[in-house]
Each structure stands twice: as structure tokens, then as C-alpha cells.
N, C-alpha and C positions, 0 to 999 in steps of 0.2 A: 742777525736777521738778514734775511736774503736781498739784495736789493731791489730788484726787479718785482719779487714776488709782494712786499713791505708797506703797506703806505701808512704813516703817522698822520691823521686829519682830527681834526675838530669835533667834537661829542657831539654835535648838533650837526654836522654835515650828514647828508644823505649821501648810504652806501653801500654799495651792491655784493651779495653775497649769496652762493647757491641760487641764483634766479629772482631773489626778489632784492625790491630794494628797500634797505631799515631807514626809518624817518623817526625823526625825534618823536615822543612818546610814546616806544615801543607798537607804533604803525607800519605794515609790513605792504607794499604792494609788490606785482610783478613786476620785473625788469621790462623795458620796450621789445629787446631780443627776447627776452620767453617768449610774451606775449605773438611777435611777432612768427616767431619758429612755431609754435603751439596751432598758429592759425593754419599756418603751411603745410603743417600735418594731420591736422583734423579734415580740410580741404582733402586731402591726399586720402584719408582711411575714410570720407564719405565716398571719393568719385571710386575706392578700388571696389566699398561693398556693393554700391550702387550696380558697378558691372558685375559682380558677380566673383570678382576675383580675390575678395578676403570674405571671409565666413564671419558671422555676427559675434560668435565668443573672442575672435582675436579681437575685430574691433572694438569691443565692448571693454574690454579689458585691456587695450592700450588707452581709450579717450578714461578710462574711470582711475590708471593712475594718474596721468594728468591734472585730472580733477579733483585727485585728493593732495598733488603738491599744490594745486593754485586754491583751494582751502587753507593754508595757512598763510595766505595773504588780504591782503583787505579786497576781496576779489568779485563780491555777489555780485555786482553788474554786471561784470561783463563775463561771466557762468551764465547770468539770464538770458544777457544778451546773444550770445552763442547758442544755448539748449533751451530755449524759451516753454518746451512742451516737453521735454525728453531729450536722448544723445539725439537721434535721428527720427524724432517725431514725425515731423514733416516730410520726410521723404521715402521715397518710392523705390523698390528693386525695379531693375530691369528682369 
């Protein structure tokens, strides 16, 4: 086993894997970094469409794979809390 890459913990320990974190009874949340990177860039692909400078299909289709890796974590809040009406219900082209 590699060492660096290796870590032997506890069945019950919470542990981080592909972006989310595994919690004892097969409960999956987001990592803090997904969460946090995810926001950075949905920030980033509303203020480009908003200008004018990404077109709706790329948008749409970067925020809806996102949306289908943070589907397999215990994630509906904070999907509502993000898209509460829609990807960019609420806002406005310039």
C-alpha cells in the first residue's frame, strides 16, 4: 500500500472520498472544499452569463453536472438553498 496515498481508520470514522464525505449509515454529504469550490463557480458562471460572456447551454450544462454529482449526497438544502426558483431564476441579463 502506498503510504502517503493509504489511510487505515475506523468504520465509523467520517471520510472523505470523491467530494463527499461517507458518515456511518451509509450517509453521504458534501465535502466543505466541494461545497466551497462549487460556490466559486456557480458565482463565476452566473456573473460571466449575466455579462453576456457565456451563452445559456454552456452554463446550463456546467451548473446541471454539478447538480447531478451533489444528488448523490444528502444535499437538498443546500440545492434549495442555491436554486430556490430554478439555475438563475432570479436573475437578470444585462
Amino acid at each position: 500500500l502506498h503510504p502517503d496515498k493509504t489511510r487505515i481508520e475506523a468504520c465509523g470514522a467520517p471520510t472523505t472520498f470523491l467530494g463527499y464525505v461517507l458518515l456511518p449509515g451509509g450517509r453521504r454529504r458534501l465535502s466543505d472544499a466541494n461545497v466551497s469550490r462549487a460556490a466559486t463557480r456557480i458565482q463565476a458562471w452566473r456573473q460571466a452569463w449575466r455579462m453576456g460572456a457565456a451563452d445559456e447551454a454552456a452554463v446550463r450544462q456546467s451548473i446541471s453536472g454539478w447538480l447531478a454529482h451533489a444528488r448523490f449526497a444528502h444535499s437538498r438544502g443546500l440545492r434549495d438553498k442555491w436554486f430556490p426558483r430554478g439555475w438563475f431564476a432570479e436573475e437578470t441579463r444585462a
